[in-house]
RODO-2510 file (C-alpha; in nm, 4 decimals, decimal comma):
residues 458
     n   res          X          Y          Z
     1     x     0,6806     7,9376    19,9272
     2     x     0,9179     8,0469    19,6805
     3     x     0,8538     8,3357    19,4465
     4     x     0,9969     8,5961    19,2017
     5     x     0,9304     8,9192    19,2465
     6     x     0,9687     9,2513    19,0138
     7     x     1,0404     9,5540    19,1453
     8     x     1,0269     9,8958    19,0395
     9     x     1,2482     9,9327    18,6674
    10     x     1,4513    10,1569    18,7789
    11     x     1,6496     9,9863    18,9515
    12     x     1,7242     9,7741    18,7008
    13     x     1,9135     9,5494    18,6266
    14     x     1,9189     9,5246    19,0495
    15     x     1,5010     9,4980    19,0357
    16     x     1,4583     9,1092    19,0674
    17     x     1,5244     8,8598    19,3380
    18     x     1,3468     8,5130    19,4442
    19     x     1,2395     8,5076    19,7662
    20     x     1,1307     8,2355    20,0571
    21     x     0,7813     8,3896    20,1863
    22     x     0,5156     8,2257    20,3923
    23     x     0,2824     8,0466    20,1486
    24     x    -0,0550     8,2480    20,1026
    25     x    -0,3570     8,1678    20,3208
    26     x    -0,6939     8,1172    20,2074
    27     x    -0,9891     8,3401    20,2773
    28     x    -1,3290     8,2060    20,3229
    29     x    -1,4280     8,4022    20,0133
    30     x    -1,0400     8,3104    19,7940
    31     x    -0,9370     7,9709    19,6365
    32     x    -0,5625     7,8472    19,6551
    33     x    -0,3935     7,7335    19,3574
    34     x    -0,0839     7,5095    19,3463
    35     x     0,1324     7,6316    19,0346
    36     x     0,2435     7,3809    18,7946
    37     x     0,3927     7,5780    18,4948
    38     x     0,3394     7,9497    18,3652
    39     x     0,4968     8,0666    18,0540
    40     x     0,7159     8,3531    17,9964
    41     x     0,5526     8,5768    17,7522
    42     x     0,6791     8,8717    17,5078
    43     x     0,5106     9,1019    17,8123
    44     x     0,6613     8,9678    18,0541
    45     x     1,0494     9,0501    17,8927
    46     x     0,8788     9,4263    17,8502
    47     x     0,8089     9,4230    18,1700
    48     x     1,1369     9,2782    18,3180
    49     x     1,3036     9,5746    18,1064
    50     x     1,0646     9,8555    18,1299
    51     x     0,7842     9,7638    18,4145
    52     x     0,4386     9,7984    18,2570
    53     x     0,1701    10,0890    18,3007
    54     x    -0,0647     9,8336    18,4396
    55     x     0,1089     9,8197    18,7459
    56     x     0,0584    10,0398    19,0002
    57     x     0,2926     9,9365    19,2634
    58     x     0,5983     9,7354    19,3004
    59     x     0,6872     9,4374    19,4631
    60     x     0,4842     9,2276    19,2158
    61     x     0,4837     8,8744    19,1282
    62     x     0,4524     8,8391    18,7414
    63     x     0,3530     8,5794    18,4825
    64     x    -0,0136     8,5809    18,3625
    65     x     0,0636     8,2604    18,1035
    66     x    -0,0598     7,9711    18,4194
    67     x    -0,1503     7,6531    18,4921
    68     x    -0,1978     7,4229    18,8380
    69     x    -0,4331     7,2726    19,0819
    70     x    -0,6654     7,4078    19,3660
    71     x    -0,5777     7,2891    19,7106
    72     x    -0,7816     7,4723    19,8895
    73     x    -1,1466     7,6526    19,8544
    74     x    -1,3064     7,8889    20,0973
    75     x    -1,6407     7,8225    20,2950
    76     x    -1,8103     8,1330    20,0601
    77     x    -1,6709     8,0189    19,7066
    78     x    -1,7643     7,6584    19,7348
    79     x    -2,0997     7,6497    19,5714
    80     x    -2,2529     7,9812    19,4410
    81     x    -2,4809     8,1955    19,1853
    82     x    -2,4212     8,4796    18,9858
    83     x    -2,6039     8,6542    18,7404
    84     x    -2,4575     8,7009    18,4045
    85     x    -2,5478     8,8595    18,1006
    86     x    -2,6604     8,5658    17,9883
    87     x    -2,8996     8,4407    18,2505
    88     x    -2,7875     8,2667    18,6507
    89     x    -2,4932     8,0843    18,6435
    90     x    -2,3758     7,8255    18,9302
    91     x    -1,9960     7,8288    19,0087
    92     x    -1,8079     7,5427    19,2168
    93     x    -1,4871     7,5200    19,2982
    94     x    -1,2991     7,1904    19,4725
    95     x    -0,9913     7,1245    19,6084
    96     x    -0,8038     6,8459    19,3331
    97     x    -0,9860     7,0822    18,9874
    98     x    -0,6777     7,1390    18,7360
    99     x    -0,7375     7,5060    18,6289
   100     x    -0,6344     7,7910    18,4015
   101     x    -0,6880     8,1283    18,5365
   102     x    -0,7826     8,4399    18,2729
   103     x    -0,5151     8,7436    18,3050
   104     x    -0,7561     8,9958    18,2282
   105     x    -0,9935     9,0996    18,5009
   106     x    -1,2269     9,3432    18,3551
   107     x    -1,4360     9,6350    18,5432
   108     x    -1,7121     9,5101    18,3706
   109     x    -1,9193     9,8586    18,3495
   110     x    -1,7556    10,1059    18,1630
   111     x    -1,8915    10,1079    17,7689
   112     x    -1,6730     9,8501    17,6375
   113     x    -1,7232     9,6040    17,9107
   114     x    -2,1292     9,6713    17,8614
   115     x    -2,0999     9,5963    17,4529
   116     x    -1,9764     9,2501    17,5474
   117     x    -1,5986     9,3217    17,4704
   118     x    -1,4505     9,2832    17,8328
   119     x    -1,1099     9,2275    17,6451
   120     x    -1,0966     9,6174    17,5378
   121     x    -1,2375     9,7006    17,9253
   122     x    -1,1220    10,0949    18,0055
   123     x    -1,0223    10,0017    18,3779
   124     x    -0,9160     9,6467    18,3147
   125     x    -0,6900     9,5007    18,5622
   126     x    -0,4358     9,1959    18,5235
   127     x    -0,3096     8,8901    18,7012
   128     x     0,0801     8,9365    18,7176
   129     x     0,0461     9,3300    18,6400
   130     x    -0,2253     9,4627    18,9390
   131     x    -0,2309     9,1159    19,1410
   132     x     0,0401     8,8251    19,2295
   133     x     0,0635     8,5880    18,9088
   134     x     0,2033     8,2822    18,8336
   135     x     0,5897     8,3081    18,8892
   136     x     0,5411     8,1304    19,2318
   137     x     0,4464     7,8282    19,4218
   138     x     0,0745     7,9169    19,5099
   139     x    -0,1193     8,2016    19,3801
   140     x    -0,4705     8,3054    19,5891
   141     x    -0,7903     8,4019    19,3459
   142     x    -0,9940     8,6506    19,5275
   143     x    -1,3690     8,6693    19,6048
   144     x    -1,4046     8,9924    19,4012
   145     x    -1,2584     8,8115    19,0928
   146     x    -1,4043     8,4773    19,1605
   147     x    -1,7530     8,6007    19,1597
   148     x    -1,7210     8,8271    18,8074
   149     x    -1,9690     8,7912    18,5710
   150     x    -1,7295     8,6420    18,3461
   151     x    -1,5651     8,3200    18,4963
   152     x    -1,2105     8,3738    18,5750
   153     x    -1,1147     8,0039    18,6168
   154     x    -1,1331     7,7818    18,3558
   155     x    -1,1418     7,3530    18,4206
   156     x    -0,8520     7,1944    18,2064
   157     x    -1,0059     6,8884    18,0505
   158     x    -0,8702     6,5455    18,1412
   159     x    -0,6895     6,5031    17,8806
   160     x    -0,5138     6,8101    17,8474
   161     x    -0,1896     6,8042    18,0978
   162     x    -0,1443     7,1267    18,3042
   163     x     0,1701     7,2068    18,0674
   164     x     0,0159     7,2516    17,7739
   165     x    -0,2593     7,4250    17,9884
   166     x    -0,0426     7,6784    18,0663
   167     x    -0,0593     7,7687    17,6647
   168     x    -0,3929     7,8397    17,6528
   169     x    -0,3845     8,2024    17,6762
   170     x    -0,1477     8,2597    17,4307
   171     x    -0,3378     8,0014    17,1837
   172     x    -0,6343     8,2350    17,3503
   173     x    -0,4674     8,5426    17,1865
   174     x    -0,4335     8,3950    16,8470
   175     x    -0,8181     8,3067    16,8746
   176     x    -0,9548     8,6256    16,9643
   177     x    -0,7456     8,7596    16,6428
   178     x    -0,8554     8,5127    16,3777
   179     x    -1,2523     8,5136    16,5554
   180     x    -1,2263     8,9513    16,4500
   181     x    -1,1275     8,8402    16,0775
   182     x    -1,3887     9,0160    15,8753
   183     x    -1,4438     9,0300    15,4998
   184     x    -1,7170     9,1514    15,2429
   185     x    -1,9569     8,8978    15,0935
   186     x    -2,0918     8,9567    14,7862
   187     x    -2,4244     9,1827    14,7421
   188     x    -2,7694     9,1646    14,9057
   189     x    -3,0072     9,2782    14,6469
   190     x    -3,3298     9,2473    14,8607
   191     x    -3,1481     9,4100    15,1567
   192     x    -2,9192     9,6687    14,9035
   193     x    -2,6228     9,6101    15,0686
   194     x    -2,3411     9,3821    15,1146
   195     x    -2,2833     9,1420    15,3383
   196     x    -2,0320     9,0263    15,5815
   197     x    -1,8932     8,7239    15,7875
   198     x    -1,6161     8,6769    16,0244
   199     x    -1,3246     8,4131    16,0538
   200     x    -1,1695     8,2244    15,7701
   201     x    -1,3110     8,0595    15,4363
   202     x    -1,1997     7,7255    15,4012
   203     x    -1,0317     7,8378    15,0976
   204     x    -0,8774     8,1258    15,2132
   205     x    -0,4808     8,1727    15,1645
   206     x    -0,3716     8,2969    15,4903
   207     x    -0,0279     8,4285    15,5151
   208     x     0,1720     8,5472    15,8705
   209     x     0,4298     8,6869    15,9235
   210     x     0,6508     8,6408    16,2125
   211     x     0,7634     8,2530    16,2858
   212     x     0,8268     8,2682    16,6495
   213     x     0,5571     8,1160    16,9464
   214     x     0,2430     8,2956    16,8661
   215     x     0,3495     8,3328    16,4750
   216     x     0,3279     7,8902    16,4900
   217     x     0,0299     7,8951    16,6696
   218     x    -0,1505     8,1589    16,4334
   219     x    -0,0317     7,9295    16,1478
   220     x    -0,1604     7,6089    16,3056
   221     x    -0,4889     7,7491    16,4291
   222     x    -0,5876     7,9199    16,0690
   223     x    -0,5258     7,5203    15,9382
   224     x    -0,7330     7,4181    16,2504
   225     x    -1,0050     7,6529    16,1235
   226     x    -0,9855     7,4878    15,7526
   227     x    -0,7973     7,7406    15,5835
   228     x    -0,6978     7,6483    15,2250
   229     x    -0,3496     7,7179    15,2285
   230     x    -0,1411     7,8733    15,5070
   231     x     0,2191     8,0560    15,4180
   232     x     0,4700     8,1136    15,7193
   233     x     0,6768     8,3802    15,6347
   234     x     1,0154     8,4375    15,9088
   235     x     1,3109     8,6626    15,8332
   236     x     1,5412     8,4376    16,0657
   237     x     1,6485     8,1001    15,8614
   238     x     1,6904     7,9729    16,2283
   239     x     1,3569     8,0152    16,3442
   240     x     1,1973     7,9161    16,0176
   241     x     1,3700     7,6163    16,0253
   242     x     1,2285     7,5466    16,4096
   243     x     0,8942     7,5952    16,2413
   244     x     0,9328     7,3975    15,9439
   245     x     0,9730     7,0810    16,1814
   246     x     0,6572     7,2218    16,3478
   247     x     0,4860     7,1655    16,0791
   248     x     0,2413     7,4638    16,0936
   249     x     0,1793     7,5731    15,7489
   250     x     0,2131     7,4560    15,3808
   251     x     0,4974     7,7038    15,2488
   252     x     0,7477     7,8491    15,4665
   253     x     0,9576     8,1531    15,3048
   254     x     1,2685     8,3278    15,4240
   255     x     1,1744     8,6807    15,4583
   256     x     1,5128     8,9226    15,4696
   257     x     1,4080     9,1467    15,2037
   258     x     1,1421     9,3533    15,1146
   259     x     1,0256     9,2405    14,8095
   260     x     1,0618     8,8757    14,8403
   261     x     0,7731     8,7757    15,0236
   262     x     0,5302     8,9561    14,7824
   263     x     0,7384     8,8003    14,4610
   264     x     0,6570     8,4623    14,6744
   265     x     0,3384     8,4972    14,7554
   266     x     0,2632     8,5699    14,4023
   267     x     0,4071     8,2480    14,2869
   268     x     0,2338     8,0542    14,5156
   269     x    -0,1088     8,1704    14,4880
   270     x    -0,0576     8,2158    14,0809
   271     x    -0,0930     8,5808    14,1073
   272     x    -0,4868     8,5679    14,3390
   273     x    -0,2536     8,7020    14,6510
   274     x    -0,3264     8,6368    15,0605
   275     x    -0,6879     8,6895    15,1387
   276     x    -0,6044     8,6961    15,5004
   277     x    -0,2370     8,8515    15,6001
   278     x    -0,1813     8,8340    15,9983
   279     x     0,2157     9,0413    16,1444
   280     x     0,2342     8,8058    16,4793
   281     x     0,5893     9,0040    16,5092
   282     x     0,7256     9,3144    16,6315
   283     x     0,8795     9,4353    16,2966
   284     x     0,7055     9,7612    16,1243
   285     x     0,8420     9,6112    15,8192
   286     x     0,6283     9,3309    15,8246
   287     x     0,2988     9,6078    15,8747
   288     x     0,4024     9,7566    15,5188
   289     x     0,4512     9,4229    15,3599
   290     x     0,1104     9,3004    15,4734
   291     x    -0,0435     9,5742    15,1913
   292     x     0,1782     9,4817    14,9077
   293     x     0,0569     9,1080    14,9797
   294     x    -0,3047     9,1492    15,0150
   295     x    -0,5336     9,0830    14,8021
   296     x    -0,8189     9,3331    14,6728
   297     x    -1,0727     9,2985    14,9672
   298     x    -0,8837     9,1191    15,1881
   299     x    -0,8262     9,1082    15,5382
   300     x    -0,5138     9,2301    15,7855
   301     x    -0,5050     9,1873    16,1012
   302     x    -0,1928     9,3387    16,3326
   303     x    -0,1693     9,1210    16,5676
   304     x     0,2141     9,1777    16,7137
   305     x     0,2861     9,5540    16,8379
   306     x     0,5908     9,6927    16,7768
   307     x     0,8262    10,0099    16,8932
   308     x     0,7620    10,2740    16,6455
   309     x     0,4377    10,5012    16,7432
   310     x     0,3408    10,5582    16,3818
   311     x     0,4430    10,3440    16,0626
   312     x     0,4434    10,4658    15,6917
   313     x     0,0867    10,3051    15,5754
   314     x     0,0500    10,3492    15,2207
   315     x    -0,3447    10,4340    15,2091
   316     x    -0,3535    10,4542    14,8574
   317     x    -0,3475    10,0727    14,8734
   318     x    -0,6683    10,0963    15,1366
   319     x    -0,8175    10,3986    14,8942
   320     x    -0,8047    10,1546    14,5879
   321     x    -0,7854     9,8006    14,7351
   322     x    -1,0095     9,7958    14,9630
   323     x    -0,8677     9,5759    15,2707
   324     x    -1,0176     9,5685    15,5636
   325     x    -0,7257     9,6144    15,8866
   326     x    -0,8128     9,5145    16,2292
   327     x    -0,5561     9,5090    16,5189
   328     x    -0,6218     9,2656    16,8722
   329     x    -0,4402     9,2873    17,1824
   330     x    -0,4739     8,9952    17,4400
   331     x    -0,7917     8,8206    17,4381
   332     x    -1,1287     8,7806    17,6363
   333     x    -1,1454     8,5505    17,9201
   334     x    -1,4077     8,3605    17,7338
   335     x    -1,1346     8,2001    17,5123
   336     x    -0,9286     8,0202    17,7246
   337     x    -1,1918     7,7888    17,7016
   338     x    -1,2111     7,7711    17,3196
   339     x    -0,8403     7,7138    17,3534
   340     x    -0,8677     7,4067    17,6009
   341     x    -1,1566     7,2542    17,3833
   342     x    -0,9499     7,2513    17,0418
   343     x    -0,6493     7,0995    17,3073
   344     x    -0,8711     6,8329    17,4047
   345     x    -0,9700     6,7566    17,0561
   346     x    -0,6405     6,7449    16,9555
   347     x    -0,6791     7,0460    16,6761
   348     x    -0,3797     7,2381    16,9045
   349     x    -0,1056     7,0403    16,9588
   350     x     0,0591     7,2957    17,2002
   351     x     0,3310     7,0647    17,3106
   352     x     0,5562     7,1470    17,0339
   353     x     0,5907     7,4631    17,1355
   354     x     0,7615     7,3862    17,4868
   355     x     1,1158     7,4290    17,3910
   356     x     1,2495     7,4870    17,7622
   357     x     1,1751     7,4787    18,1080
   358     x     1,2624     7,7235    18,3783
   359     x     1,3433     7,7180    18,7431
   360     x     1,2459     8,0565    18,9228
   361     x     1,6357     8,1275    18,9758
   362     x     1,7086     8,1025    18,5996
   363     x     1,4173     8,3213    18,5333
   364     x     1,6104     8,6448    18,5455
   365     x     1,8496     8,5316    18,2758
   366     x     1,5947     8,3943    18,0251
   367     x     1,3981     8,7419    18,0539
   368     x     1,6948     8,8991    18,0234
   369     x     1,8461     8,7105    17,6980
   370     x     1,4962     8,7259    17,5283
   371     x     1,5141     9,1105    17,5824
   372     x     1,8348     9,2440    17,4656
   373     x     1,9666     9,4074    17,2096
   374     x     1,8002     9,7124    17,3644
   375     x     1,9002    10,0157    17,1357
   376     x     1,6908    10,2781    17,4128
   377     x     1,9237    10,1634    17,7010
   378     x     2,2315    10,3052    17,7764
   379     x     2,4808     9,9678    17,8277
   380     x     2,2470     9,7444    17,6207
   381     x     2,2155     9,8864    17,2675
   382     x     2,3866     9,5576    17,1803
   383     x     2,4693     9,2010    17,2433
   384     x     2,8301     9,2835    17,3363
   385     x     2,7797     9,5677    17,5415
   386     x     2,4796     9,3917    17,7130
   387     x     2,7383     9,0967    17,8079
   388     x     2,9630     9,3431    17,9650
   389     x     2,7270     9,5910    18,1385
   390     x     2,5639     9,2513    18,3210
   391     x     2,8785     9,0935    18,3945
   392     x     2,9882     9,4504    18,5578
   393     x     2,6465     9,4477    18,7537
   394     x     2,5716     9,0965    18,8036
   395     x     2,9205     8,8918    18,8179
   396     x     3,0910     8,7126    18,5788
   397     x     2,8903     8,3593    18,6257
   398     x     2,5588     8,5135    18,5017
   399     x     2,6098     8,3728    18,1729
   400     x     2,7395     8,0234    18,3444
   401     x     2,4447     7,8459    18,2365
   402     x     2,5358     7,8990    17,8209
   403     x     2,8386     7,7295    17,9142
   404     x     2,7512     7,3792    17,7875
   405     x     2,6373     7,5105    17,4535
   406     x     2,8047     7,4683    17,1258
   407     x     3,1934     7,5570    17,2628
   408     x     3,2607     7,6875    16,8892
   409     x     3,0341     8,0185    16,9419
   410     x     3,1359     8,2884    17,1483
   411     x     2,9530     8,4182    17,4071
   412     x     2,7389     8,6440    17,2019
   413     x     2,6932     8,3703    16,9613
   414     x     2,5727     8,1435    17,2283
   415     x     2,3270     8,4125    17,3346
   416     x     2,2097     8,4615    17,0160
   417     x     2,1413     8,0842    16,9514
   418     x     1,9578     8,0417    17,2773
   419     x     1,7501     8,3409    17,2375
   420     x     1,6639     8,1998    16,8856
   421     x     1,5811     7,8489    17,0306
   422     x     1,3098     7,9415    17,2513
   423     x     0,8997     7,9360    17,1598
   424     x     0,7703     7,8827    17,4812
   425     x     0,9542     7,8498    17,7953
   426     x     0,7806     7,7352    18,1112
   427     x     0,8694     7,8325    18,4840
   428     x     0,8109     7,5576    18,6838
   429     x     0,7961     7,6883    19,0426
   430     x     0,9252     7,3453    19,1955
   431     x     1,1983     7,2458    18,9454
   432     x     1,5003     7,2406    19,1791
   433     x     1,7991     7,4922    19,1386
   434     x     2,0549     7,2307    19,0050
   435     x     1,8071     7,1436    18,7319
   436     x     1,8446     7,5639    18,6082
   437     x     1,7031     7,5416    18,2443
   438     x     1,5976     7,1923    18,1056
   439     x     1,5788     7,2579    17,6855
   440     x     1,4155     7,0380    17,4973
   441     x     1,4688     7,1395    17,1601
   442     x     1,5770     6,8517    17,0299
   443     x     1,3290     6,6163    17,1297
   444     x     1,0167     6,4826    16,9738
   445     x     0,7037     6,6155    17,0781
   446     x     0,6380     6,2606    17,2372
   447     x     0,9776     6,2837    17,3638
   448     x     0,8659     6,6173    17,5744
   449     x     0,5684     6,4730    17,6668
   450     x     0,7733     6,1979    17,8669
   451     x     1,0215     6,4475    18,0308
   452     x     0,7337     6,6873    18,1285
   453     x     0,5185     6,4116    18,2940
   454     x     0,7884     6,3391    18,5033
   455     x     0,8900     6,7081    18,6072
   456     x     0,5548     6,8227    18,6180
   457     x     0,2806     6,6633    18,8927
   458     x    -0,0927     6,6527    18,7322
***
């Protein structure tokens, strides 16, 4: 089989190759899966730049974002119990089952793990970070996973296609953010105390920040939930524009200055203010402006991480406001599941967000435009230098495949465009090398849907 492998950062930007191994045998106690698609995620650019702390040792095969189909099942994994928290539970696997697999693999006894959050697990380990992921032909599940408390596999319903399967962790991510919203209720007087409740009101005004892949999906999943009234906000015109046709949210607003989303917001909601504010991007800036939006009592929830270690909270606004702040990374392995049922009833419509598809060659060069300006490398602090520090390293065709873009934009122009084109794009292990990267930008969603089923084998 074919695969791409990361090796150790340092040796970047000399770290990544594809490679012809022998395809992966099957244990009596492992199941085989055939790889249809795995999306490139924000981690996975991190990682291509900077490796990941998760991963303690190099080769690795990355991509945690997967889809595909089992081809094989071992004699031991067939048919079997396990007990769970919640009482026995039969597992069966069978060659032909479409299947998502959950990235995070947690130890499921340190103190975390035994509250019931497996997500925030102290010794967690990851597909595509501590085992082989999805940026290959076949990936083996083995026994030791397979037979967690928590399922690891997930069954893709039949109507969901094993592309927009390979979405459902993200979508996953956005779920396990909105399911921690919490906000007070009014008071108890037999108890003497307030009350709570989590997730959204169905006339909450949600606001987030950020309009690039998960930014869309938080946006369409808080109108999924019955929010009253959801506000994008995006500092790029570009990308608010892609999300305007995605039709996520009721108000979109260009966000390039400080106090214009808050003189916005204000307008909108008549002066009542967000009662839910979500920052799905990497900005700090966007952390600040989530207090000057909030309402008193409201909720924020910092979803996207950024660079900076600290940020300038003003806790006066906490002191005399009263929000409640929550942050979520990843999500449990419980909500892929969630995400494939809203998929199936059509609540997700995680098509739109497949703007390109990936052959494993190209792979290096989408990571690698996603990633850069990198102001804490040396040769990559911008666009410019980036181009000439890669085509010093790499040759002078690595940026062949911008070629056929708009010939009026330079080359940093045309790297900048592409970078700002992409939501979601999908590696499909199979797609052959003169196909390179398929995008498909400018077709309808049903328009995707027809180009997919024909790359992409159920």
């Amino acid at each position: 089989m074919r695969a791409f492998f990361l090796d150790n950062p340092t040796g970047f930007p000399h770290h990544v190759r594809v490679k012809e191994i022998p395809d992966p045998e099957c244990g009596d106690g492992e199941i085989l899966i055939k790889i249809a698609a795995c999306a490139i995620c924000g981690t996975d650019v991190k990682k291509f730049f900077k490796g990941h702390k998760l991963i303690k040792s190099y080769p690795v095969i990355t991509g945690h974002e997967l889809s595909g189909t089992i081809v094989q099942v071992g004699s031991r994994v067939r048919d079997f119990e396990i007990s769970t928290p919640y009482g026995k539970e039969k597992r069966t696997y069978r060659e032909g089952q479409r299947v998502v697999v959950a990235p995070v693999i947690a130890c499921e006894e340190c103190a975390n793990c035994l509250d019931g959050r497996p997500e925030a697990c102290e010794n967690r380990e990851d597909i595509g970070f501590n085992y082989n992921g999805g940026f290959a032909e076949y990936m083996v599940v083995p026994e030791r996973i397979l037979k967690k408390k928590i399922p690891p596999v997930y069954f893709v319903p039949d109507n969901v296609s094993l592309y927009e399967a390979a979405l459902a962790e993200p979508v996953a991510c956005a779920i396990h953010a909105q399911s921690k919203i919490i906000r007070y209720l009014g008071w108890k007087r037999e108890e003497k105390k307030y009350g709570f409740m989590a997730g959204l009101k169905p006339e909450d005004v949600v606001v987030v920040i950020g309009g690039g892949p998960l930014g869309c999906i938080h946006a369409e999943l808080a109108k999924a939930q019955g929010a009253g009234c959801v506000i994008l906000a995006q500092r790029s015109a570009y990308k608010l524009k892609m999300a305007r046709k995605l039709q996520v949210a009721d108000y979109y607003i260009q966000n390039p200055k400080p106090d214009i989303l808050k003189e916005k917001v204000k307008e909108i909601t008549q002066g009542k203010m967000a009662d839910v504010v979500i920052t799905a991007c990497s900005a700090a800036e966007a952390q600040i402006q989530a207090f000057q939006i909030v309402k008193k009592g409201g909720f924020i929830s910092l979803f996207g991480g950024i660079p900076e270690k600290t940020v300038n909270i003003p806790t006066n606004e906490i002191h005399y406001n009263g929000p409640l702040i929550g942050g979520t990374s990843g999500a449990s392995p419980y909500h892929l599941e969630v995400a494939l049922n809203l998929m199936s009833q059509g609540r997700i419509e995680a098509v739109k967000y497949i703007t390109h598809l990936v052959n494993l060659n190209s792979l290096e060069k989408v990571l690698f435009v996603k990633g850069i300006p990198r102001r804490d490398m040396p040769g990559f602090s911008t666009v410019e230098e980036s181009i000439l520090t890669m085509k010093r390293e790499k040759g002078e065709s690595f940026f062949d495949f911008l070629n056929e873009d708009d010939d009026l934009k330079d080359l940093p122009g045309k790297i900048i465009s592409f970078k700002d084109s992409i939501l979601k794009a999908l590696v499909i292990p199979y797609l052959p090398y003169s196909k390179k990267i398929i995008p498909l930008v400018q077709f309808t969603p049903p328009e995707r849907k027809k180009i997919l089923d024909s790359l992409i084998n159920a």
